[in-house]
Structures are given as C-alpha cells and as structure tokens.
N, C-alpha and C positions, 0 to 999 in steps of 0.2 A: 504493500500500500504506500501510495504515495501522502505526505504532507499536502495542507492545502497553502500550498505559500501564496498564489494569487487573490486577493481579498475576491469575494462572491460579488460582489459590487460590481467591480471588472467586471465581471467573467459574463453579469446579466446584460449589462450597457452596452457591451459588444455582440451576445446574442438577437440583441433589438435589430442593429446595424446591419448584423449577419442576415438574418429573416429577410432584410427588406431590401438588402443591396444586389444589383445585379453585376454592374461593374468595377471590381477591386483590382488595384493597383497594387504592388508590395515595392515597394524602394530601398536600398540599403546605401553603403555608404561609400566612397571615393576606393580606390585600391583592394577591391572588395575581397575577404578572405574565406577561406574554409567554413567559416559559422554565418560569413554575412551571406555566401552564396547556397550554405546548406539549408538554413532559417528557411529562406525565401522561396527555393523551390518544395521546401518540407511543406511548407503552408501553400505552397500553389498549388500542389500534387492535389493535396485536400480538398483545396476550392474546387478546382476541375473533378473531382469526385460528385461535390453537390450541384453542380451543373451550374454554377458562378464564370462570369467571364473575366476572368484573371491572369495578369501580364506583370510581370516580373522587370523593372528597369534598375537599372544601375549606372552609376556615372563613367564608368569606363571598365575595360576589359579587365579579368580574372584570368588568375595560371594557367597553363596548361593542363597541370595535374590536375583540375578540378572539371574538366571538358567530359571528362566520362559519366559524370553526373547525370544522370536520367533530367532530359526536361531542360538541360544548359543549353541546348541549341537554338532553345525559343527567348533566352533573357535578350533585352535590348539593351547595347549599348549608348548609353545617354552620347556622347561623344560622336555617333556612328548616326543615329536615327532621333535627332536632338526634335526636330517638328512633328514626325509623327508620334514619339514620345510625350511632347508637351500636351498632343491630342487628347494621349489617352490620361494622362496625370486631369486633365481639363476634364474630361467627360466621364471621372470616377464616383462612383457613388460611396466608396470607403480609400483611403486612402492608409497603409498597414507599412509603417517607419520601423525597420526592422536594423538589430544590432548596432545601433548610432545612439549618442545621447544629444548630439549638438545639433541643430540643422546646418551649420556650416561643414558638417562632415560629409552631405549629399551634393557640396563643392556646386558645379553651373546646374543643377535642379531644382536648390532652394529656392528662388525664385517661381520657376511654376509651381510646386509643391505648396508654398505658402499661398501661393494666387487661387488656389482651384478649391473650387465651396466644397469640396469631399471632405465627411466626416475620417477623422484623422487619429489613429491610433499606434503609441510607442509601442515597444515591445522588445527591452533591451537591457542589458547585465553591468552597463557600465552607472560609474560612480555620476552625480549631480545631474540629471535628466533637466532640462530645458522644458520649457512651458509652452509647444507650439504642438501639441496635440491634446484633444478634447480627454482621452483612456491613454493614460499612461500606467503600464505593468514593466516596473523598472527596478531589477532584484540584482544589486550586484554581489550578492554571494550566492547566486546559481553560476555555476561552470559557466554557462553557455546558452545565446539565444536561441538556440536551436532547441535547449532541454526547457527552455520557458515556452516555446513553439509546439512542442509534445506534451508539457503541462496544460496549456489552453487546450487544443484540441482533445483531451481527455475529460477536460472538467466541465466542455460543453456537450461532452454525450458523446462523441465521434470516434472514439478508438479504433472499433470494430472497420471504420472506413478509411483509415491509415494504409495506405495500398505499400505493398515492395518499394515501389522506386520512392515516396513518402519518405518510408522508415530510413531508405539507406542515404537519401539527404541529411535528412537527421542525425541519422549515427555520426557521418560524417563531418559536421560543422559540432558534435560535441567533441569528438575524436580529435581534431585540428587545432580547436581551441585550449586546448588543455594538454598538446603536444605529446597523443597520444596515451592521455591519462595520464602524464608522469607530473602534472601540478594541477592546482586548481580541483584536485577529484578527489577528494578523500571523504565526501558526503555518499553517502551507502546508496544513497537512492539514485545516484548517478545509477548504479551496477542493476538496479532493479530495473530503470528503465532500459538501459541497453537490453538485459533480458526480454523483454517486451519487443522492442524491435528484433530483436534474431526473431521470435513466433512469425513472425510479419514476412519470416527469408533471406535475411538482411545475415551474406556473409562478411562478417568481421576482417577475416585474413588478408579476402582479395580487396576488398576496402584500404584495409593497410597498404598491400602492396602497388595498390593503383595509385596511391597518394603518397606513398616515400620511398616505393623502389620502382619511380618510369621517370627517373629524370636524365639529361644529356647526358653525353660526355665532357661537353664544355663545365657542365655547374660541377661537378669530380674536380675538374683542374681549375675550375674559380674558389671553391673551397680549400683546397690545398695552398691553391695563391694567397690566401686572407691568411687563415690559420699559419702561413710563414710567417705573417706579418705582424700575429696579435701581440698584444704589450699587455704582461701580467703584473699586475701591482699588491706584488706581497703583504708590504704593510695593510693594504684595505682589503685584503680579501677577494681581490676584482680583477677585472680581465676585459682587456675591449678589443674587437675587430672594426677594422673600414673598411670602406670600397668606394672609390671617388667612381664619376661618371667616366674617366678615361682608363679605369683598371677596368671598370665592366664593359667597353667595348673592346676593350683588346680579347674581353674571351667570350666574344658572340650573347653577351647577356640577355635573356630574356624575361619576362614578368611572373616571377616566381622561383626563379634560377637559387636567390640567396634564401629560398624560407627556411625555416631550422637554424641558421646558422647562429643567432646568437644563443643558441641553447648548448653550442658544441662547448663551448670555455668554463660550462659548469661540470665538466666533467671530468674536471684538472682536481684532485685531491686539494681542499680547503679554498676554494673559491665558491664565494657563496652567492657574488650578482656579478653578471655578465653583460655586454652595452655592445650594442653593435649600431655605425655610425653611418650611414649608406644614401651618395649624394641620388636626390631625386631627379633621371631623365628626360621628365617633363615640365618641373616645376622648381625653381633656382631657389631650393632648399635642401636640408638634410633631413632623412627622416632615422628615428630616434628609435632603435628597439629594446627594454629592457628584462632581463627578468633575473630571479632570484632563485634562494633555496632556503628552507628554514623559516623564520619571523623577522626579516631584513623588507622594508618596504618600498618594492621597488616606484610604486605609484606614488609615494611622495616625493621620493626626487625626481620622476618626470616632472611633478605637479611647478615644483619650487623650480627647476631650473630648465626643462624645457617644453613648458609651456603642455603638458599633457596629463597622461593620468592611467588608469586602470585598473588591475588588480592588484594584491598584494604582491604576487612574484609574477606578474603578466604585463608588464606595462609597457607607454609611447607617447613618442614626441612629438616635437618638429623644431628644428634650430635655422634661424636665417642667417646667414653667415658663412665663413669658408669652414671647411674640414678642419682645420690649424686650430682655428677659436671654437672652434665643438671641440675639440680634445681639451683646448683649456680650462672650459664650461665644466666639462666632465670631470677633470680634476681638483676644481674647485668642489663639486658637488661630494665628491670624495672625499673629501678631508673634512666638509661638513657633519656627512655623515659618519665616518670614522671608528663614532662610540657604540654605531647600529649595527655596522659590517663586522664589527672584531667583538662585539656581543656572541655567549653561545646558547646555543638553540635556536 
C-alpha cells in the first residue's frame, strides 16, 4: 500500500478538469531528462487510454538514449514546431507542467503557456514551486515526477488502465532520476511501486540497458578525456570535472553524451560531493551538475552560489561567466562549506 502523500483536494480538483477536458497538453522543461520525458509520456500513455487528445511539447530535443521510449516519436519539439505548438498550448482545455518548479524552466514556451486560458496544473518534486498554476502537487521528497505521475493516476481510480508502454515511461524517469536507484531511493515505497509496474510487463534489465549501455564510442573517449582531467580536493572531500564547448567538439558530442558523468568522482574512496562544470552549446552559459553522498547538501550550494537548487544529493545550476570563474565560484563554495563536506555521516 501506498501513502496518501497527494492531499484529496488535489487529486478531486483535477478529477473535475479530467471529466470535462478534451484537449491536454503536458509541457516539461528546457534540456528535458529521463523523469521530464518519462513523466510526460507516462501520463500521455494514460490520456490516450481514456480517449483524451493529448500532445506532449517540450522546448527542445532529449538524448538519444531516451528515443526508444514508447510514444517519443510523437513529442514536439518546441524549437522544431514552435506555431503549430503555440496552436495546440492555445486551444488546450488543461494544461499538465510536469517536473519544473519555475516557469522560466519551459525557457521560449512561457510565454504561450502563461497566455493560453487552459486550466493549469504542476506536478513536480522540486524545492519552492512558483504560483503560475491553478493545482499545484509539488512533493520534493518523492524521488521522482514520474512516481508522483503513478501516484495520481492510482489515486484517481486508473491503475488497472496503466498500459506496458505507460509503466515502462515510468519506471524509466524514476530509474534516471535517482541514477539508477543509487540516491534519492531509500523510501520502500519506491520498490513497491516498481513492483506494480513489472505486473504491467515492464522489463527492468532491458530498460537499464537501453538507457546506460547504447551509448557511442565517442562518449567512452569523452569520459576518459574528462576523468584525465578531474581535480580532487582532499581537504573538502570533493572532486570536479569540465568540459568546455571546444573539448566537446573535438569528440563529436552529442545531447546526452556526458549524462552520469558527475556521478563517476563519487566513487573515489572518501569523496563525498562531486560538481561537474559543462559549457552550454546553445546558450553562453555553464550548466552546473551536482551531487553528493551521505547528509552533505548538495542543493544549498547550488542554491547560494549558482543560482539553483534541488535535492539533497541531486542538485543544478547555471553560472554566466567563463569556465576559469566557475572553478573559482566552486572553490569559494568549498571552503564555505568545508564544516558540511568533512562532517561524518
């Protein structure tokens, strides 16, 4: 048995919605990952189950590894199909803001999103949720929007109509987010729901392997490239990798090439938070990946020093400025913290 963590209030304000809407939209957020693209097709599956017209946009393209997903061939890319997108955002009867807390995270969609009279519901795990939806279900000590995705649709009656390709979204974007179960899972009910989804068909193994063993050749020799490069800082317990935009064209980078990677430097005996520093392609910034091990918080130092946030050992940034001064940023933050990294337990 599951908890009821979504207050009943929810769960009926949205059934009214549900009843009466024909056309839903689901939105998630810029550089969409494993939980914002699993979320989203896990609840499409669903809608298209109850004969709702439901359409999936996002502001720009998702990994490769995540293309085998039942249902990814139909998401639009905001970026790709921006007017016919703004159509259907326009003539939505619910509008479903999935794994984002900010509406600046759905980047050049905000605009239509906030313009279009569709009743508008969050539905997301991260810390301080924003006031620009009517139903906000905003729990950030659930793993994963994808296990608050599987939460809702059970608590409105719907289990039995959880189809294979459903569940295996699902598993999916909870799987990714919590890196495989190895943080962020230590809540039992995580394991009961995955139980739930294998009834459903839903094989675990080829899931894994479709999602951490199909990547190039080139991301092998981009990892190796980094990992020469990392800088371990004994005193604090810590460990950073980079990757400027001119190391990731020299080895054919692609969008998703580096995932995992700042999770490799906690696996150095007594390194307890790991920062990986990676210049964004499209956009004259750094984006900020952090995470931890233990009770070390990696979301307040995104919070304090680069402008982000998230879980306790899951967190992100974003720093404007060169690679040179993100490293100084980051050592400044470290010596801040200091008393937290060289804490035990």
């Amino acid at each position: 048995m599951l908890t009821k963590v979504i207050e009943q209030s929810n769960i009926d304000h949205f059934v009214k919605w549900f009843e009466r809407a024909e056309k839903i939209v689901i939105v998630s957020h810029v550089g969409p990952d494993g939980d914002a693209i699993g979320s989203s097709l896990g609840l499409w599956h669903f809608l298209n189950s109850q004969d709702k017209i439901a359409n999936v946009i996002v502001p720009n393209a998702f990994p490769d590894f995540l293309k085998w997903m039942p249902g990814s061939k139909d998401v639009y890319l905001y970026d790709h199909y921006k007017e016919y997108a703004d159509q259907l955002i326009a003539e939505a009867d619910v509008i479903c803001c999935l794994d984002f807390n900010a509406i600046h995270r759905i980047d050049a969609m905000e605009e239509a999103v906030l313009a279009s009279p569709a009743r508008k519901i969050l539905i997301d795990h991260h810390l301080h949720p924003e006031d620009f939806c009517k139903i906000i279900i905003s729990h950030p000590g659930i793993s994963s929007t994808s296990e608050l995705v599987f939460r809702l649709i059970c608590r409105m009656g719907y289990f039995s109509d959880i189809s294979k390709e459903g569940a295996e979204c699902i598993y999916t974007g909870m799987m990714t987010d919590t890196g495989g179960f190895t943080y962020n899972s230590n809540n039992r009910e995580i394991y009961f729901i995955i139980s739930e989804l294998l009834s459903k068909g839903v094989d675990k193994d080829a899931i894994y392997r479709k999602v951490y063993n199909t990547y190039s050749e080139s991301r092998l020799r981009l990892m190796g490239y980094v990992l020469s490069q990392m800088k371990v800082y004994p005193d604090y317990q810590a460990a950073l990798i980079s990757l400027t935009s001119n190391e990731q064209s020299q080895f054919e980078y692609t969008r998703g090439d580096s995932e995992g990677f700042v999770n490799i430097p906690l696996s150095i005996k007594g390194i307890v938070f790991s920062c990986f520093l990676r210049e964004d392609t499209e956009q004259p910034m750094i984006k900020v990946s952090l995470r931890s091990v233990g009770t070390f918080p990696c979301n307040q130092l995104a919070s304090e020093f680069f402008n982000g946030g998230g879980h306790l050992n899951a967190s992100g940034g974003e720093f404007y400025g060169t690679m040179e001064e993100a490293k100084i940023v980051l050592e400044q933050a470290l010596e801040k913290f200091k008393p937290l990294l060289n804490a035990k337990g």
